[in-house]
TIRO-2110 file (N, C-alpha, C; in Angstrom, 1 decimal):
// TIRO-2110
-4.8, 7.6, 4.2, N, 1, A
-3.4, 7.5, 4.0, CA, 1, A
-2.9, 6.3, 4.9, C, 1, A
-1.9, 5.3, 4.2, N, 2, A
-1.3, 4.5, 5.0, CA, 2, A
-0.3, 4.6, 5.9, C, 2, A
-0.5, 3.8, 7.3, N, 3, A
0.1, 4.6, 8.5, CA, 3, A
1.1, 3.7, 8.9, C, 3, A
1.3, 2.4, 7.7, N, 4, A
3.0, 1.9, 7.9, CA, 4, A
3.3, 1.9, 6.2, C, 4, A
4.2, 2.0, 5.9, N, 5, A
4.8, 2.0, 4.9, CA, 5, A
4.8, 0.7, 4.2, C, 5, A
5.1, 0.2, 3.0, N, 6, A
4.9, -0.9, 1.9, CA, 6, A
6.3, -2.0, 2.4, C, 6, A
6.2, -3.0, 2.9, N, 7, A
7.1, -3.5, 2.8, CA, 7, A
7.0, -4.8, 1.9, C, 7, A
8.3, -4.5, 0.9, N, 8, A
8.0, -5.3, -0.4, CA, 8, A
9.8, -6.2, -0.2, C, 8, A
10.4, -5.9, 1.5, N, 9, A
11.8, -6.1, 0.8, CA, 9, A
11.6, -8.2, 0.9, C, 9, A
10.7, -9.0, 1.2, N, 10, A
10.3, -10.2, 1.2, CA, 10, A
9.7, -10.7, -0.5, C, 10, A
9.5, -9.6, -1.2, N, 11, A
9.0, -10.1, -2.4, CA, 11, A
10.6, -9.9, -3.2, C, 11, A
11.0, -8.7, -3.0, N, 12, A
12.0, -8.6, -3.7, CA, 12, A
13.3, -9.8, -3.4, C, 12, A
13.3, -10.5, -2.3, N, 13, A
14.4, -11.4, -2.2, CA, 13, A
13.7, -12.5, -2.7, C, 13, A
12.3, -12.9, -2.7, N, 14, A
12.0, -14.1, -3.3, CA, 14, A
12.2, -13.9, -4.9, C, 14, A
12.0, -12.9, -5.4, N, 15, A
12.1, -12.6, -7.0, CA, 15, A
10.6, -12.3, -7.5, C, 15, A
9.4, -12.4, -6.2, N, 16, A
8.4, -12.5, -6.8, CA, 16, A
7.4, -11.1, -6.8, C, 16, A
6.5, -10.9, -7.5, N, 17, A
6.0, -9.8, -7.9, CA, 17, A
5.6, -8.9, -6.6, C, 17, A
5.3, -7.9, -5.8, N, 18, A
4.8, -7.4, -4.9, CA, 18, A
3.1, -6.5, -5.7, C, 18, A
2.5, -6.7, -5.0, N, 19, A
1.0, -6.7, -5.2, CA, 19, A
0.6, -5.4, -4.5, C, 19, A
0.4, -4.6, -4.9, N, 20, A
-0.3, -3.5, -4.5, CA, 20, A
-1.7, -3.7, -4.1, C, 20, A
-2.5, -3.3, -2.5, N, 21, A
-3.2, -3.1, -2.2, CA, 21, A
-3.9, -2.2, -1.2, C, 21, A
-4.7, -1.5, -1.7, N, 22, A
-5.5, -0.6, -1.0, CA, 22, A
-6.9, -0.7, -0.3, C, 22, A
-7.0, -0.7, 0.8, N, 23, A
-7.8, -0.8, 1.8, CA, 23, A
-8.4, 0.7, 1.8, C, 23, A
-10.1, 0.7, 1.7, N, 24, A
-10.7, 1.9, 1.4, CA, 24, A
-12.2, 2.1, 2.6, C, 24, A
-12.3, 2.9, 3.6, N, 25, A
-13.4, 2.9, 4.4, CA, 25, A
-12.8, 2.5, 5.8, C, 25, A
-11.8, 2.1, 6.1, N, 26, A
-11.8, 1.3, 7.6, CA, 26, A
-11.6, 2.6, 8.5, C, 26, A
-11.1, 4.0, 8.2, N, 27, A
-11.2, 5.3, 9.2, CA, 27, A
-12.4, 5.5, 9.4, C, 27, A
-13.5, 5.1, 8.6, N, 28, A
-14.8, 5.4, 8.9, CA, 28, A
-15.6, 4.4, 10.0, C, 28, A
-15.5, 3.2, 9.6, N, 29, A
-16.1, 2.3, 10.6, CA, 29, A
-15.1, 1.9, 11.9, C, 29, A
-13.9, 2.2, 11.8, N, 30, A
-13.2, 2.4, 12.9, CA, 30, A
-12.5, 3.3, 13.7, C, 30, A
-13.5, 4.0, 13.9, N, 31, A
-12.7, 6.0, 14.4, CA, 31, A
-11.8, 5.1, 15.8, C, 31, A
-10.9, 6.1, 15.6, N, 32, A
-10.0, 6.3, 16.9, CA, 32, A
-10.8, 5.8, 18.1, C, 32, A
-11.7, 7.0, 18.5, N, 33, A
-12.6, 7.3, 19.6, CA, 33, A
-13.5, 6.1, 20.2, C, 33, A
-13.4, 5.1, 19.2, N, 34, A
-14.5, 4.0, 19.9, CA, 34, A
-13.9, 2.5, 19.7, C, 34, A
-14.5, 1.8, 20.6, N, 35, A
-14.2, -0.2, 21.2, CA, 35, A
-15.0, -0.5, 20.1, C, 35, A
-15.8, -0.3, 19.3, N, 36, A
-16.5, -1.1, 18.5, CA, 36, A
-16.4, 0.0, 17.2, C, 36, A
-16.1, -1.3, 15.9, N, 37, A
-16.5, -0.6, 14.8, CA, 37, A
-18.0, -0.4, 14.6, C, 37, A
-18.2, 0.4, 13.8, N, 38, A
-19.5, 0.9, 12.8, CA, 38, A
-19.8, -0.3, 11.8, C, 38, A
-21.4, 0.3, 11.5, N, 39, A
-21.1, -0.5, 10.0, CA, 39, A
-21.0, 0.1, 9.1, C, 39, A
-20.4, 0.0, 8.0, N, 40, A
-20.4, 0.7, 6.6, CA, 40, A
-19.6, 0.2, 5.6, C, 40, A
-18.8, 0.5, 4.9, N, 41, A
-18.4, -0.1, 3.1, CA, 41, A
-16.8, -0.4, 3.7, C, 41, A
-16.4, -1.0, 3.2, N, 42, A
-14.7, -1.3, 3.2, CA, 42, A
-14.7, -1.9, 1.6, C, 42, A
-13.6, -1.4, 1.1, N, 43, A
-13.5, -1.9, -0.3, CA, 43, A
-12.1, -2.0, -0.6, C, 43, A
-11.9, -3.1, -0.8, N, 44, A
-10.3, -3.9, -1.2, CA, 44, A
-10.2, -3.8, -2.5, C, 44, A
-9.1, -3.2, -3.0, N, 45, A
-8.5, -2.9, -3.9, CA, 45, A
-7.4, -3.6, -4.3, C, 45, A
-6.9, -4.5, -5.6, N, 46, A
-6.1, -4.8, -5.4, CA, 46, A
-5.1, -4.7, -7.0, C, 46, A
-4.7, -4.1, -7.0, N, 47, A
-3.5, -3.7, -8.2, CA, 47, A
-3.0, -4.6, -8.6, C, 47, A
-2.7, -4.2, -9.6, N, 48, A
-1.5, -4.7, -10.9, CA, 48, A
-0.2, -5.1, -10.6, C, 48, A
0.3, -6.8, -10.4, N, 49, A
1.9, -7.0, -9.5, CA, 49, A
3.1, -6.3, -10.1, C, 49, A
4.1, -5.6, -9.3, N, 50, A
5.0, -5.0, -10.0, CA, 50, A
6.2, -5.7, -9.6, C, 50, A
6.7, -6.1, -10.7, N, 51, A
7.7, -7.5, -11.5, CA, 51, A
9.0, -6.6, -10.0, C, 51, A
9.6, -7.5, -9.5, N, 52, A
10.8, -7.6, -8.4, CA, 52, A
12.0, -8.4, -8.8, C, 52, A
11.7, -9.3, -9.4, N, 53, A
12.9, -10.6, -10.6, CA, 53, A
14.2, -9.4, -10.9, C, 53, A
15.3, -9.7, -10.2, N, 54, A
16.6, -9.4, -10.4, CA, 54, A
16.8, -8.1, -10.1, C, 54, A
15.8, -7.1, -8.5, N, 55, A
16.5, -6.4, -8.4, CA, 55, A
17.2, -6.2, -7.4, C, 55, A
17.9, -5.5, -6.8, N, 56, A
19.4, -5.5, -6.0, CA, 56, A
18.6, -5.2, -4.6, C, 56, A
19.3, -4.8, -3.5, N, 57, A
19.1, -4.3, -2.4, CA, 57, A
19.1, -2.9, -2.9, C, 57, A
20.3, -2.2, -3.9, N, 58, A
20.5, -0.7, -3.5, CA, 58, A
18.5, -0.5, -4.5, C, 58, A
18.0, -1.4, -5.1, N, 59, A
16.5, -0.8, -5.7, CA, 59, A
15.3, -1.5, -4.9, C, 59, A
15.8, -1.2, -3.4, N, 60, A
14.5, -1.1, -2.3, CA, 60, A
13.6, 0.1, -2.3, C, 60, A
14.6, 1.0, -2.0, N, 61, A
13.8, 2.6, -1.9, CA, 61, A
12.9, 2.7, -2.7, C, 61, A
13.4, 2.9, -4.5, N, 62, A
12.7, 3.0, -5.5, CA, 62, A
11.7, 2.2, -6.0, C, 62, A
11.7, 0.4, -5.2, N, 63, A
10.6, -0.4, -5.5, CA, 63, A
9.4, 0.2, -4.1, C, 63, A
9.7, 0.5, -3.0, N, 64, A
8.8, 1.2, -2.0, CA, 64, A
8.3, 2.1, -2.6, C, 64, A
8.5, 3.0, -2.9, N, 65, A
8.3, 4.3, -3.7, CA, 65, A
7.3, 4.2, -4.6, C, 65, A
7.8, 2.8, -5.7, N, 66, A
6.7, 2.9, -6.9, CA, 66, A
5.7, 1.9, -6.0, C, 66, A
5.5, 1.7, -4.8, N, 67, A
4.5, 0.4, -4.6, CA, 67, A
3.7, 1.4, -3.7, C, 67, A
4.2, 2.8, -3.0, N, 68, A
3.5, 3.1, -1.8, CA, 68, A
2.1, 4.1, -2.7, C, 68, A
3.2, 4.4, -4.0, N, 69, A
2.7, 5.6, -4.7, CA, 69, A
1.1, 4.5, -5.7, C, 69, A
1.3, 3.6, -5.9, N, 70, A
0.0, 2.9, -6.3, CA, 70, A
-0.4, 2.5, -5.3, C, 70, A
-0.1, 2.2, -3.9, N, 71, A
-1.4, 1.9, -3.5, CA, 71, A
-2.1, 2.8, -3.3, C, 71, A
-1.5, 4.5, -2.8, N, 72, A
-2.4, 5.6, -2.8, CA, 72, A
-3.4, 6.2, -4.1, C, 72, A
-2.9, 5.4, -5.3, N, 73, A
-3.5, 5.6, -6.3, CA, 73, A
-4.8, 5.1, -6.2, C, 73, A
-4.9, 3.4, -5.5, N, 74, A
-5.7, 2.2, -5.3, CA, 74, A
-6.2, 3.0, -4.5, C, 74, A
-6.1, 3.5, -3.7, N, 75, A
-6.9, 4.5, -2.2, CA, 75, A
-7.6, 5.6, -2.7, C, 75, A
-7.1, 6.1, -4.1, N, 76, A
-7.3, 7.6, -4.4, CA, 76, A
-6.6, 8.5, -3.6, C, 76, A
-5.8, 9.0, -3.0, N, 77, A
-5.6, 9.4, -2.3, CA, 77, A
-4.2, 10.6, -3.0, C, 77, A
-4.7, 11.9, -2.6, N, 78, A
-3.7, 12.8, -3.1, CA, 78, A
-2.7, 12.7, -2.5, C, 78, A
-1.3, 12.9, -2.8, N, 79, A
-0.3, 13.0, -2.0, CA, 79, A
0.5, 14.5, -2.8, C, 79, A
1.2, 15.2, -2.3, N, 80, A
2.0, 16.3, -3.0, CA, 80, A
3.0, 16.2, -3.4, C, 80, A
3.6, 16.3, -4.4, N, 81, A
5.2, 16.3, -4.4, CA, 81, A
6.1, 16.2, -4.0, C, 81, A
6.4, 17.1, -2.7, N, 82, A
6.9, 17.1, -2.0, CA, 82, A
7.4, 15.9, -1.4, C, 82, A
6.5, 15.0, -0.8, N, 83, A
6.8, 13.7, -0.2, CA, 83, A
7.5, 13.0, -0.9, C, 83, A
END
């Protein structure tokens, strides 16, 4: 799970697409607990741009929302409803 949130509000003022990307493996080769990573897989994922051309400030939330929810798709990653 990503541990800052999507910030897309620099795509949306340029007009240009924000890019979905998911980073997959770096909890494993980088535990908390240790100065040096591991070795193992990291796999970059990178999604389909989702078009930003002419939307407002009040369609921030809803462009974070549809960008946070594909990169967890890009991650696999379940999230519940609730959130």
């Amino acid at each position: 799970m990503p541990t800052r949130g999507p910030r897309c509000g620099s795509s949306r003022k340029a007009g240009v697409p924000a890019v979905p990307v998911g980073i997959v493996g770096t909890r494993e080769i980088l535990p908390m607990d240790s100065l040096l990573p591991l070795r193992g897989p990291v796999t970059l994922r990178v999604g389909e741009p989702i078009p930003t051309a002419g939307l407002a400030m009040r369609d921030r939330a809803a462009l974070t929302r549809r960008l946070r929810e594909r990169v967890l798709e890009l991650m696999e990653v379940k999230v519940s409803a609730e959130r």
